[in-house]
VEXMI-514061 format. One record per residue (C-alpha): residue number from 0; x, y, z. Coordinates in steps of 0.2 Angstrom, whole numbers. Example, Ala and Ser with C-alpha at 12.3 -4.5 7.8 and 13.67 -1.06 7.14 Angstrom:
[0 [62 -22 39]]
[1 [68 -5 36]]
//
This chain:
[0 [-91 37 -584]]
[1 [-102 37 -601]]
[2 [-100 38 -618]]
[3 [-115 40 -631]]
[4 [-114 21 -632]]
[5 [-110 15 -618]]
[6 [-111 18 -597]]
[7 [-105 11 -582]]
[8 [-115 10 -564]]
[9 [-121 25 -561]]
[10 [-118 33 -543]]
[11 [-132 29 -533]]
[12 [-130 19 -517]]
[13 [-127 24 -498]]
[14 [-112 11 -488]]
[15 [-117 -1 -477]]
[16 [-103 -7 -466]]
[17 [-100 -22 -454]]
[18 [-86 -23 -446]]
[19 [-74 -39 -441]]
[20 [-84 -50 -449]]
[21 [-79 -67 -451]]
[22 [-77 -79 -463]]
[23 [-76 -99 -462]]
[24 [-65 -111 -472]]
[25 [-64 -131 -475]]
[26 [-53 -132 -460]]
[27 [-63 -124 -447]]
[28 [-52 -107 -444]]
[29 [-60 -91 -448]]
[30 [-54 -77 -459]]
[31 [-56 -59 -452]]
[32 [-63 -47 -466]]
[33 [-73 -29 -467]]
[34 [-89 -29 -475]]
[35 [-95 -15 -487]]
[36 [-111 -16 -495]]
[37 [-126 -5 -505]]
[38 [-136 0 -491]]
[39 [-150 -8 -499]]
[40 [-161 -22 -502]]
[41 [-156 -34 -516]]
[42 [-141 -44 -522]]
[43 [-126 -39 -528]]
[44 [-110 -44 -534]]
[45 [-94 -46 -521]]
[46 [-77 -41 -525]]
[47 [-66 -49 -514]]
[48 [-49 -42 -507]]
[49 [-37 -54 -498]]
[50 [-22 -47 -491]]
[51 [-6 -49 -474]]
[52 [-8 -31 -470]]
[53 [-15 -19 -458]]
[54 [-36 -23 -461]]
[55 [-43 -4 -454]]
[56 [-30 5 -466]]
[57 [-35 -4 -481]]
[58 [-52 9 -479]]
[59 [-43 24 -471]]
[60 [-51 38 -477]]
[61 [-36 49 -483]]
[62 [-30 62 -498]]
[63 [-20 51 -510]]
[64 [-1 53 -508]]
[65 [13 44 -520]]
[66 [17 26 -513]]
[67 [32 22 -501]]
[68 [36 10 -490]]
[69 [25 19 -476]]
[70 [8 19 -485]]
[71 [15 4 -498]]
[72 [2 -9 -491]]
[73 [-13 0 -494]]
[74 [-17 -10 -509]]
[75 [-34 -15 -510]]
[76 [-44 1 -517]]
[77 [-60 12 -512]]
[78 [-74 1 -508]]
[79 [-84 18 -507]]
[80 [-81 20 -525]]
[81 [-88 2 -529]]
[82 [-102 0 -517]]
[83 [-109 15 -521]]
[84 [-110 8 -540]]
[85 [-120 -8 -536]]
[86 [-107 -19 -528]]
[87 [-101 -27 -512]]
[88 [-84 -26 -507]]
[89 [-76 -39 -495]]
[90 [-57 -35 -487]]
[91 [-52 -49 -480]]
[92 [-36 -53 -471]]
[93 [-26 -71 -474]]
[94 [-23 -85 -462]]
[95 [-9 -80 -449]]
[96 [-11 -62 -452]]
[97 [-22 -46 -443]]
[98 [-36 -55 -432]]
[99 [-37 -69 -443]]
[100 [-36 -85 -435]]
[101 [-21 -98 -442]]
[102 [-3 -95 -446]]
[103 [6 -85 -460]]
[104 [13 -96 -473]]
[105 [30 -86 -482]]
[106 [28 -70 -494]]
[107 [25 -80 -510]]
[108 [10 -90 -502]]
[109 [8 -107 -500]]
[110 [-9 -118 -508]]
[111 [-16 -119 -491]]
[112 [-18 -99 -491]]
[113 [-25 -100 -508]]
[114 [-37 -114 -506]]
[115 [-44 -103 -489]]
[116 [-47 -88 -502]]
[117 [-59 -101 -515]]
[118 [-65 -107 -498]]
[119 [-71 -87 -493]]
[120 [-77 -84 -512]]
[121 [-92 -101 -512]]
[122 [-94 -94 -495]]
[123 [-97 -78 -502]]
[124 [-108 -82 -517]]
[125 [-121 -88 -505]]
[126 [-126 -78 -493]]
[127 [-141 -69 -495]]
[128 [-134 -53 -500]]
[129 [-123 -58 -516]]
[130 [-130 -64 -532]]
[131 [-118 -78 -535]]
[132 [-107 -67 -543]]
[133 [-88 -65 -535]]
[134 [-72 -53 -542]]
[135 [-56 -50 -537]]
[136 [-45 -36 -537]]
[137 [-32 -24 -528]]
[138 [-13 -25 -531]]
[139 [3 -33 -528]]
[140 [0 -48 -513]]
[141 [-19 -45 -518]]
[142 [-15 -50 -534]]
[143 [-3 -63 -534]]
[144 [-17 -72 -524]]
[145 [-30 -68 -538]]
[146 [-19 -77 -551]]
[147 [-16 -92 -541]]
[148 [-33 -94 -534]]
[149 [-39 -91 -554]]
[150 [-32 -106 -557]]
[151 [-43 -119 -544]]
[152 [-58 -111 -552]]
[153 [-71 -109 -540]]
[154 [-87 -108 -547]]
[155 [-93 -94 -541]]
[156 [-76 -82 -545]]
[157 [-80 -75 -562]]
[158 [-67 -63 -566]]
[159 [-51 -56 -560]]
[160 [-43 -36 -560]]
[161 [-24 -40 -556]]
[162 [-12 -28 -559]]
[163 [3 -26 -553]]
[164 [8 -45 -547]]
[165 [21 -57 -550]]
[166 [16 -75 -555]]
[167 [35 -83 -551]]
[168 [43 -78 -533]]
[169 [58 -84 -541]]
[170 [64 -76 -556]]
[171 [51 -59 -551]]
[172 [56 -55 -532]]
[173 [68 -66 -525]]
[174 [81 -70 -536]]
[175 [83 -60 -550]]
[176 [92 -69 -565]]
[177 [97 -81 -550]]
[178 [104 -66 -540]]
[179 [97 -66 -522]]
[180 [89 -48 -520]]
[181 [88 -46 -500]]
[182 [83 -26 -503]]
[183 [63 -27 -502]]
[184 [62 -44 -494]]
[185 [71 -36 -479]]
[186 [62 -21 -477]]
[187 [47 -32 -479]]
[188 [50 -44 -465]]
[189 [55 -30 -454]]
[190 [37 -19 -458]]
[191 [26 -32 -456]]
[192 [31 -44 -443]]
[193 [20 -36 -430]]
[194 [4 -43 -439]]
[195 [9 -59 -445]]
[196 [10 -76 -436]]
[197 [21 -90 -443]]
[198 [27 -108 -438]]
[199 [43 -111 -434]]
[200 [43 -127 -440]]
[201 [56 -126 -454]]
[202 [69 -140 -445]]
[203 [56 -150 -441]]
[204 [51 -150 -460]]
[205 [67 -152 -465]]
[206 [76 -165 -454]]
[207 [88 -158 -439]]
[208 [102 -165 -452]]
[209 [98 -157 -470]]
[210 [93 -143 -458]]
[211 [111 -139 -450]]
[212 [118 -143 -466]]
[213 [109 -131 -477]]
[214 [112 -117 -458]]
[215 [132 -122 -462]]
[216 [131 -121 -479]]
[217 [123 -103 -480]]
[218 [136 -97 -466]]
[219 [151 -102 -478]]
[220 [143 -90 -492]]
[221 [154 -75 -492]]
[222 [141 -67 -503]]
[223 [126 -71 -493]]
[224 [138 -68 -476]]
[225 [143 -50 -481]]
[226 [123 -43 -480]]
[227 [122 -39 -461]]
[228 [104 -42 -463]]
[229 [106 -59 -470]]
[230 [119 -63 -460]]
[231 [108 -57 -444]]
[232 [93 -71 -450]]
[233 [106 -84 -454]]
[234 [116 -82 -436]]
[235 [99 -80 -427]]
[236 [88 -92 -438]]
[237 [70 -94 -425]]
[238 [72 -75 -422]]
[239 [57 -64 -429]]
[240 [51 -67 -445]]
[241 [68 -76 -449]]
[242 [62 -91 -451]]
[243 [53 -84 -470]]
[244 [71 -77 -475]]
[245 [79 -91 -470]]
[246 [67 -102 -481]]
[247 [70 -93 -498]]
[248 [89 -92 -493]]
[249 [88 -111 -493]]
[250 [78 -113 -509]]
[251 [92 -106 -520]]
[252 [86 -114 -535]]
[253 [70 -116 -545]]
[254 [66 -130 -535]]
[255 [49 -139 -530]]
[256 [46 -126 -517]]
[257 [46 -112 -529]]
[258 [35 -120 -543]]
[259 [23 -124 -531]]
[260 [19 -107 -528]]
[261 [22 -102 -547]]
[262 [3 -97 -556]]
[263 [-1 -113 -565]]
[264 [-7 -107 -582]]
[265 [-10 -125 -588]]
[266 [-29 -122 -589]]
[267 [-38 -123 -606]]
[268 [-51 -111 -603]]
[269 [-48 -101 -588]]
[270 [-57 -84 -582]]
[271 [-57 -68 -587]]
[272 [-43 -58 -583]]
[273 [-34 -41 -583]]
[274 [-16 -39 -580]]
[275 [-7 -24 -578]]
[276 [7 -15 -571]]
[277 [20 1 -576]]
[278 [37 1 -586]]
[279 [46 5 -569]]
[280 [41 -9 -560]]
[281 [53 -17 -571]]
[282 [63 -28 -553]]
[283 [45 -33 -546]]
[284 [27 -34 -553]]
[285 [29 -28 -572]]
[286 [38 -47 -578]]
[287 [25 -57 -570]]
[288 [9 -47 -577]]
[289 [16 -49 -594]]
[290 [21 -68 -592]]
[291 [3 -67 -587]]
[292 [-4 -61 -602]]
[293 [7 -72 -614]]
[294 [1 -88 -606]]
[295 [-17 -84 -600]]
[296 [-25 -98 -612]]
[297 [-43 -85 -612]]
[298 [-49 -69 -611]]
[299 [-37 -58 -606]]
[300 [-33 -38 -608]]
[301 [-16 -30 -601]]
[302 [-11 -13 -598]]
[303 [8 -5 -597]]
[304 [7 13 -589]]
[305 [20 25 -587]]
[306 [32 22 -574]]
[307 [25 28 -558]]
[308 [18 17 -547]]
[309 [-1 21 -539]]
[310 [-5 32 -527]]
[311 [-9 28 -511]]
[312 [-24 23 -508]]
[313 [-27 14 -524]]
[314 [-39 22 -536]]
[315 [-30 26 -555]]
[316 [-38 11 -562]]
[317 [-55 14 -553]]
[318 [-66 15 -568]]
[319 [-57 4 -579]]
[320 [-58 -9 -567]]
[321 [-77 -5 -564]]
[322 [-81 -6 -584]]
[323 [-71 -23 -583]]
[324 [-83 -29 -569]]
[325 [-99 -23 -576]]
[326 [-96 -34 -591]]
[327 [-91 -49 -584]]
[328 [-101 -50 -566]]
[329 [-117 -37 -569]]
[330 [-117 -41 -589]]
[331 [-117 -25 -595]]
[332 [-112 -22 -613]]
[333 [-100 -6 -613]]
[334 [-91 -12 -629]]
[335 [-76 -14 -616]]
[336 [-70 -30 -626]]
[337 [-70 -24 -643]]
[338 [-57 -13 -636]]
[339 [-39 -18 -643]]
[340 [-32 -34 -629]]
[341 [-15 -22 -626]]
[342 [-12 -4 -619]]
[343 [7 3 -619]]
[344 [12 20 -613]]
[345 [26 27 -623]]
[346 [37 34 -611]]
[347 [46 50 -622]]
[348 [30 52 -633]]
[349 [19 54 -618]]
[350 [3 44 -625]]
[351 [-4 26 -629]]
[352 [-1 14 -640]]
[353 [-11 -2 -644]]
[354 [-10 -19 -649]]
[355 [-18 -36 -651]]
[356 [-6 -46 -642]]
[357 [10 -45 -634]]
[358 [26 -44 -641]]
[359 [17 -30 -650]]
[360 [16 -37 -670]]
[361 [28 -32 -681]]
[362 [41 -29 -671]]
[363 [59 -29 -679]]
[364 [71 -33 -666]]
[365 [89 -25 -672]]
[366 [106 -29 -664]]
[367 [116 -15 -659]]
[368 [133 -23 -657]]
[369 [146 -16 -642]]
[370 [161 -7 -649]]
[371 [177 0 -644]]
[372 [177 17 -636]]
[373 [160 15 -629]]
[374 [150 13 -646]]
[375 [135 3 -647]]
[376 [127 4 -666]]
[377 [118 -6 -677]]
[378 [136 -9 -688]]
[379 [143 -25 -683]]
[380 [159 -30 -676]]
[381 [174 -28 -686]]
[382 [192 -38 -684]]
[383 [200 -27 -674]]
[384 [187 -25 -661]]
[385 [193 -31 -645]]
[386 [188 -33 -626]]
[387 [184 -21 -613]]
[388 [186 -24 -595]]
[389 [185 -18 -578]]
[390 [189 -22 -559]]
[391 [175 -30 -546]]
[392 [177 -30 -529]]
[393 [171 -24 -513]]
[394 [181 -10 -514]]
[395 [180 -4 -532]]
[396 [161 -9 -542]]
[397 [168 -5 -559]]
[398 [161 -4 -574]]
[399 [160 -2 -591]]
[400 [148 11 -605]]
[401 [142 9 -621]]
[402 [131 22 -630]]
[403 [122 24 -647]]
[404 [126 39 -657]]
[405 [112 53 -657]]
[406 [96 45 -667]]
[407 [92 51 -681]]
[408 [73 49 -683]]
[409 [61 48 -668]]
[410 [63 26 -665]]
[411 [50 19 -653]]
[412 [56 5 -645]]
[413 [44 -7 -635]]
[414 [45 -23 -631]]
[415 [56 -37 -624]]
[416 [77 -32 -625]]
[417 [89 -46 -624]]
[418 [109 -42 -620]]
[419 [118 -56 -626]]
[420 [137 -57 -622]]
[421 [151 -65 -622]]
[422 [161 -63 -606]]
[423 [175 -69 -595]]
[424 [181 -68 -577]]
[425 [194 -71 -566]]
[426 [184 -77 -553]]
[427 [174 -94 -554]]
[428 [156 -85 -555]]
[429 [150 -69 -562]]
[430 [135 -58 -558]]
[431 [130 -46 -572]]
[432 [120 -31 -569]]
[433 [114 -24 -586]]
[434 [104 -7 -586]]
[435 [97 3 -601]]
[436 [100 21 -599]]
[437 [91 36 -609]]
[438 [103 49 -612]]
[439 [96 67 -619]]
[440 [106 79 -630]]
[441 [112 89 -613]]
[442 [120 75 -607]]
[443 [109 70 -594]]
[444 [104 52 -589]]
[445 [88 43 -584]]
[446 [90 25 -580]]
[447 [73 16 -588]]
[448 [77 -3 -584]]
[449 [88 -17 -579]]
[450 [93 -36 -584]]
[451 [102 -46 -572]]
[452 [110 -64 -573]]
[453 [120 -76 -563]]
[454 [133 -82 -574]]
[455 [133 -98 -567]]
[456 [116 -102 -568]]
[457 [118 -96 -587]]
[458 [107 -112 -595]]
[459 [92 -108 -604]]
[460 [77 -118 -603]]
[461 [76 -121 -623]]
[462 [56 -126 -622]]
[463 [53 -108 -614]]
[464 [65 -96 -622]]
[465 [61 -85 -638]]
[466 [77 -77 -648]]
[467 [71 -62 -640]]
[468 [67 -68 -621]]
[469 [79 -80 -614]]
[470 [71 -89 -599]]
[471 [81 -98 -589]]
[472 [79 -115 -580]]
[473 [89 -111 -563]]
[474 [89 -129 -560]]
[475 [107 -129 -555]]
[476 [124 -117 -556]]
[477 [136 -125 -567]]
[478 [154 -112 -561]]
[479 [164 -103 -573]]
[480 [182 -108 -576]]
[481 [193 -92 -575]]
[482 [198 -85 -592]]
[483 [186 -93 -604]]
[484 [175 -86 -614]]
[485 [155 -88 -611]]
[486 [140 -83 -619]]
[487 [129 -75 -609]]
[488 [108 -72 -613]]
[489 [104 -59 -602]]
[490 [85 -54 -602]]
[491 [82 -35 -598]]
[492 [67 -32 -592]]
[493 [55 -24 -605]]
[494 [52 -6 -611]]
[495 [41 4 -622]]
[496 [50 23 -627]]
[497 [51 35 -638]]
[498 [71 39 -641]]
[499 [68 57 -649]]
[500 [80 60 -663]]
[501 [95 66 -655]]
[502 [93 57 -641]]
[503 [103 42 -636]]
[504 [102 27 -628]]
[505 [116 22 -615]]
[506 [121 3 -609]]
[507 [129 -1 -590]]
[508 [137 -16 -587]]
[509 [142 -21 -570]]
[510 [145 -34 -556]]
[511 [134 -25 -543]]
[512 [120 -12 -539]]
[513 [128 -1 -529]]
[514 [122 18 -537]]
[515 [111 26 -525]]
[516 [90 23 -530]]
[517 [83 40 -538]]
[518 [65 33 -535]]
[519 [54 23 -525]]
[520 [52 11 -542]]
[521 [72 10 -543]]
[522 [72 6 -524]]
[523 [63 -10 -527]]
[524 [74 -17 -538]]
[525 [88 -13 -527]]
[526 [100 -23 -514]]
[527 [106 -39 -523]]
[528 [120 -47 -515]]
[529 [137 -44 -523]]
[530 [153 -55 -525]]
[531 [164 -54 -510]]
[532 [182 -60 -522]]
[533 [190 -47 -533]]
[534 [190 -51 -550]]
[535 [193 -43 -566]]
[536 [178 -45 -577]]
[537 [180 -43 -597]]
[538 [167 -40 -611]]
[539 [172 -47 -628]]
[540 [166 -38 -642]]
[541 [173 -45 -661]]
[542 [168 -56 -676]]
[543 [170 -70 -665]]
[544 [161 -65 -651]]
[545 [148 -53 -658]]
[546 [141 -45 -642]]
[547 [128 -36 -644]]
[548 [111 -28 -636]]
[549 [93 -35 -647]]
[550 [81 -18 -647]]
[551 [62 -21 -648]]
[552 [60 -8 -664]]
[553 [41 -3 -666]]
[554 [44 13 -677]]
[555 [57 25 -685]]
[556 [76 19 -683]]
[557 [74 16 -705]]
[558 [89 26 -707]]
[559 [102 18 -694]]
[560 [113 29 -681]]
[561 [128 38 -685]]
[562 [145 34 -678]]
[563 [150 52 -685]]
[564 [136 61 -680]]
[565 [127 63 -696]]
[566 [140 78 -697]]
[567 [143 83 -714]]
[568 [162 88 -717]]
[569 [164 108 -715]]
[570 [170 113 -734]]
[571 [186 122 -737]]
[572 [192 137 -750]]
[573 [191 131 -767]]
[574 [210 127 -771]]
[575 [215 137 -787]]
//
């Protein structure tokens, strides 16, 4: 790639490759990797991959299909493309996993996983064929490690590309809004448990006491207890890869064990980094690359693609990655950072839009308050607006729809979108399942993304929550008392789209995600655990309780929605 001012590595290197090659850390394991280099004298820079997966097929050569779970691991990128440019490439698998020596700590990894990663990068930096400069990059595991090891600093690791990774276990995979997602986490253990190796040492940690406890405590969850799969880890707890379910099934809460694998983003001056994910990534990767972004305290840049995930193997992002690592470990200067710091694909326009920071400035968030009859509009409740309700039980996943009238102008909406509602229940707990919905003038509907809340664990951590993200301590559940009324903050996950005028834009609420996945997007932030009681859930919507859905406006929408339509009256004959 070139410009009339500016190139990045040319295209002139044969691949060297050494197989198996191993890798020390502090505590005298070693760390299985694949070694890519120019095939030629000199130093170079490294770009490390650490991943759990299947080592030979990170280099497959293969024609690039759409992900699924069958090629979904292959995550670390072409190192043909990268060696071939002036740079070494390093695949390297962590403790307890492939032909690495140690065991496998859980899927959000534990600090002695990271601290082997800064190990393997000064190890790096000094052999004879690196020039003391070290990357990272690849996605998903690969760059959840990235951020955490970011944060130790080694000396020697200059810059990170990490798209498409969350930075809180908690709030990105395993509980979403406080509501235990057993979908990915359970085809996950069941893929991968051939190549991992783990301790099952979890009562021994524990205590055998607290340890039976928490066993009986899970098996008298009706909600937990009506999964098979869970039910299956929690009946048979040392079975398998168990032991890493039943873990996370223990650690409910946002407790010590979650924040200690959380990104720490308290550093002053950290390095370089990119972030990046897609809109439909909206139940895994997309929330922790933009907390990423907001609280990286340095050089940072951050990209929002359209809602398809990357092929498989990974290579969309091959040159913007490449420009990124010339600058920053080759010193290069392709004008790469007097780029603008954000780049959003408007979903509906079909093209990019920029901005200096993230929310996008000068965004006007507007309240489009829930109606009778379905209506969700930018006029406000009025006094005889009432309630709307529906049933929730394993036998009937009801529901309720609201929808804007037609827009009248193109209105770009991108940013952070907030749901905040008043609600009651019959039951002592609630779980709310809130999706946004594109609706074209045909009728047809295209789900873009989702919000989800436990309505127990409905407290906001004050010091972290903007008017337009709620964040959530999960710190404890505090139940619902049938009948009253609560407010409930519900954050749903952002967007960036262009609602063509005409077009509408639909709101779900419900207790559970039962409708069938269209896509492999949609299937990842699917298979939440429902509420086993029947209850009769109701939505208030009046001057009292002014429910209403808070929309990231970006353009148009100057002239609000019509509840008529924008219809004009038909004129009659004159009278006379």
């Amino acid at each position: 790639m070139f410009t009339t001012e500016w190139t990045t590595s040319p295209r002139e290197f044969e691949v060297a490759i050494e197989r198996n090659f191993r890798i020390p850390v502090a505590d005298g394991i070693t760390l299985d990797s694949d070694l890519f280099r120019p095939d030629a004298p000199g130093k170079f820079p490294v770009i490390l991959c650490a991943h759990p997966y299947n080592k030979q097929a990170q280099s497959t050569p293969m024609l690039p299909e759409g992900v699924s779970y069958r090629r979904a691991f292959i995550e670390s990128g072409d190192f043909n493309f990268y060696v071939r440019r002036g740079y070494v490439m390093v695949i390297m698998n962590i403790r307890g996993t492939g032909a690495s020596d140690g065991v496998f700590a859980n899927r959000n990894p534990d600090e002695q996983t990271i601290r082997d990663i800064y190990d393997a990068i000064e190890w790096l930096a000094g052999q004879d064929w690196c020039d003391g400069n070290v990357g990272m990059m690849g996605v998903s595991y690969l760059s959840v490690v990235q951020k955490r090891v970011a944060a130790l600093k080694p000396p020697h690791l200059k810059t990170i590309f990490a798209f498409y990774g969350w930075t809180e276990g908690y709030r990105d995979l395993f509980y979403h809004g406080g509501i235990f997602s057993h979908g990915f986490f359970s085809s996950w253990t069941r893929n991968r448990g051939p190549g991992m190796r783990i301790d099952k040492d979890l009562k021994a940690i524990m205590g055998e006491a607290d340890y039976d406890a928490a066993l009986a405590s899970l098996r008298a969850d009706r909600e937990l207890m009506s999964v098979p799969f869970l039910a299956e880890v929690i009946n048979d707890p040392e079975s398998g890869l168990h032991p890493l379910v039943l873990e996370v099934l223990i650690h409910s809460l946002d407790d010590d064990w979650h924040r200690d694998r959380a990104v720490d983003f308290s550093d002053d001056d950290p390095i370089p980094a990119y972030f990046g994910a897609d809109w439909g990534m909206f139940g895994f990767h997309m929330p922790g690359d933009m907390r990423a972004f907001k609280n990286w305290r340095g050089t940072r840049r951050m990209i929002m693609g359209p809602p398809i995930y990357l092929d498989r193997p990974v290579y969309q992002y091959a040159y913007e990655s490449l420009r990124w690592f010339d600058y920053w470990l080759k010193g290069m200067d392709n004008q790469i950072m007097d780029e603008p710091a954000v780049k959003l694909f408007i979903v509906g326009a079909n093209e990019w839009k920029t901005a200096e920071d993230w929310p996008v400035p000068g965004t006007r968030w507007t309240p489009f308050y829930l109606h009778p009859d379905g209506y969700l509009s930018e006029h406000e409740c009025w006094t005889d607006d009432a309630v709307s309700s529906y049933a929730d039980s394993a036998f009937e996943r009801g529901g309720v729809e609201f929808a804007t009238p037609p827009m009248v102008e193109n209105t770009e909406i991108c940013g952070p979108i907030v749901l905040n509602l008043y609600g009651s229940t019959t039951d002592t707990e609630v779980l709310w399942f809130a999706s946004l919905w594109l609706i074209a003038e045909d009728g047809s509907r295209q789900m873009l993304t989702r919000g989800w809340l436990r309505g127990s664990q409905r407290a906001l951590d004050d010091e972290k929550s903007e008017p337009w993200q709620p964040v959530h301590a999960h710190t404890s559940r505090d139940p619902l008392t049938p009948g009253d009324i609560y407010e409930f903050n519900i954050e749903i996950r952002p967007y960036g789209l262009l609602l063509k005028a005409g077009q509408k834009l639909g709101l779900v609420i419900k207790s559970a995600d039962d409708e069938a996945p269209t896509n492999f997007n949609e299937l990842l932030a699917h298979g939440h655990v429902a509420r086993p009681n029947a209850s009769r859930v109701t939505l208030h919507h009046n001057l009292k309780h002014p429910s209403h859905l808070l929309l990231p406006i970006t353009r148009g929408n100057v002239v609000g929605t019509y509840f008529s339509g924008g219809n004009l009256p038909t004129v009659g004959p004159k009278m006379g």
